[in-house]
N, C-alpha and C positions, 0 to 999 in steps of 0.2 A: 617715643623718644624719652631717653629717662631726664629725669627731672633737675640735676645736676649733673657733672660732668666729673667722670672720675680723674683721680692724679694722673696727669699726662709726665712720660720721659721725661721730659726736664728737671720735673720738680720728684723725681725720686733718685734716691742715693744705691748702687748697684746691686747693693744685695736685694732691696725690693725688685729692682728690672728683674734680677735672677730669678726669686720668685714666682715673679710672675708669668715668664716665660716655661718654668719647670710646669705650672700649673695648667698654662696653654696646651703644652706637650701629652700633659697627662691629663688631657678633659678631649684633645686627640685621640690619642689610644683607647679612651675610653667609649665613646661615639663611633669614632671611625669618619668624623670627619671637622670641620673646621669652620669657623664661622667667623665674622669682622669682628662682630660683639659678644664671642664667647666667653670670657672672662669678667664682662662689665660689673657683674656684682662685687669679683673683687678687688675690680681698678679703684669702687668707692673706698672698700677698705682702705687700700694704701694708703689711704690721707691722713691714718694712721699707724706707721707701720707696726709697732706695737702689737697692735689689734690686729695686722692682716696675717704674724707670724701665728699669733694665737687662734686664730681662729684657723689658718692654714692646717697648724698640729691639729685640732678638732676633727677638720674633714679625714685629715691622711688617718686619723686614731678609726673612725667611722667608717671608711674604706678598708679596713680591717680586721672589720669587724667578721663571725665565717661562723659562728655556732647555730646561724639557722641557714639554710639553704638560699643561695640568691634569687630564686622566682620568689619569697618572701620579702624577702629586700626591696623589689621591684613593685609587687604589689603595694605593699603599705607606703611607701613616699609615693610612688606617684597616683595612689588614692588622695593621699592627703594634702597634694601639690591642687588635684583637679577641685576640690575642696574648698580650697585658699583660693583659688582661682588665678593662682600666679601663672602667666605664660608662657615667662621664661622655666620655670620649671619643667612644665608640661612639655616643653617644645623638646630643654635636655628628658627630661624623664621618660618620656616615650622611645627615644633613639636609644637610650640604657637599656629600657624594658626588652625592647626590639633585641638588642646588642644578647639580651641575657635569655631568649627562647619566648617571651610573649608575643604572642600571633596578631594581626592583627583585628581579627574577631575580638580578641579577648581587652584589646586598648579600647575598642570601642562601646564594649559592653561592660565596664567600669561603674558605669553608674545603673545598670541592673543584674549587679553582681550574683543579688539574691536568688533572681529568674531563670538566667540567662542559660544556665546549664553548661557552663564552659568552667565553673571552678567549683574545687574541691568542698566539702566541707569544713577541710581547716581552712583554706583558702579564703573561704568565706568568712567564719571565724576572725581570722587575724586583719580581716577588712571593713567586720564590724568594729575593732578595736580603732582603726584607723577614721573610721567614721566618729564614733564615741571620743577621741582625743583629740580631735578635729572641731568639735565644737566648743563655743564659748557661752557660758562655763563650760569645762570639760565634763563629759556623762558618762562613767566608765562605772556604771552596775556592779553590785558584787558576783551576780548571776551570770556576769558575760565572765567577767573575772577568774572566775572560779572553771568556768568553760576552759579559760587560756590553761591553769595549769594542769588541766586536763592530758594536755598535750604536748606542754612546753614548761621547761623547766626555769629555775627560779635566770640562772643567767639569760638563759633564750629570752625570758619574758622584759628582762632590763635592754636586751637589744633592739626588742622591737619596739618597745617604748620610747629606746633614743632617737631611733630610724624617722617615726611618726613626730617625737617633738623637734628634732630636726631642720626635718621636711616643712612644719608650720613655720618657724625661725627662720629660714631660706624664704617661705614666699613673701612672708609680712615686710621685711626688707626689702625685699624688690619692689613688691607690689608702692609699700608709702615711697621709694625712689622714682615708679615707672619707669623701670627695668621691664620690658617686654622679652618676645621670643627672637632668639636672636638666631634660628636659623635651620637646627638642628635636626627637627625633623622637615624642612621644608619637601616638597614633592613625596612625602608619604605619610601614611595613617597619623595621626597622632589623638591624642585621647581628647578630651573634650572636657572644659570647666563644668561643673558642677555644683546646686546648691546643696549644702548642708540637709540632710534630710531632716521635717520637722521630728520632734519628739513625740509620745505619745502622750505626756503633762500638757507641750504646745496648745498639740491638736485639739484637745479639750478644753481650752481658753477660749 
């Protein structure tokens, strides 16, 4: 149960209700299906609506995003969702994942992406990236780096950057609220929280 209580009907003025119903609608269509507490991260916003317009334009700008292919889309947030260890993330991000062609072999072998045999080498690639900007401090090598442009060019490389700092931005929120999973994938697969893999510097400590 999260930890405060987002702006109830009353105390919002109709263009927020509008809002947030437009956004209800379209986290619907995006799922395929519907939950009591699908929205709850951004009932907190409301409390400023300022902040819920702005950060609204952010997501709609981010859902728009199209210069790398959406099974990319999907791996890197919900890499960096199971990561963060946010639930509500994980719970939409796997019914996305699902929505957008990933199996669910593939949600559940997330965290032995490197092993598993079920993803590509860019795949794996752009999930070491997500691992690497996933941790605190951020570790993103010039080695792995130089990997990415390999393959992806200077734009592709800013989207999958935003997708991943995004996706941290989303769970850290939740997570300090306890905002949990609100439904999304209930009665199937969904991926599984995961620690931060250590470093090789760590390891050596």
């Amino acid at each position: 149960m999260a930890r405060i209580t987002g702006a109830t009907a009353g105390e919002l003025d109709q263009e927020v209700e509008v809002a947030l119903q437009y956004a209800r609608q379209g986290i619907a269509e995006l799922t395929g299906r519907e939950a009591e507490r699908m929205i709850e991260p951004l009932e907190m916003y409301a409390h400023f609506p300022g902040l819920l317009h702005s950060y609204g334009a952010l997501e709609q700008a981010t859902a728009e995003l199209h210069s790398v292919e959406r099974r990319f889309h999907a791996l890197v947030e919900l890499k960096a969702a199971t990561l963060v260890q946010c639930e509500y993330c994980i719970d939409l991000g796997s019914q996305i994942a699902r929505q957008w062609g990933l199996t669910d072999e593939e949600l559940l072998a997330l965290p032995s992406y490197r092993t598993s045999g079920l993803f590509s080498e860019v795949e794996q690639l752009v999930l070491d990236y997500a691992v690497g900007m996933s941790r605190t401090p951020v570790e993103v090598p010039d080695e792995l780096f130089e990997r990415l442009r390999e393959q992806f060019d200077e734009r592709q490389i800013v989207e999958l950057t935003h997708l991943i700092a995004i996706e941290n931005m989303r769970g850290r929120f939740n997570l300090a609220l306890g905002i949990g999973a609100a439904g999304f994938s209930e009665g199937m697969v969904c991926a599984v929280p995961e620690a931060v893999p250590e470093t090789a510097a760590a390891a050596r400590r």
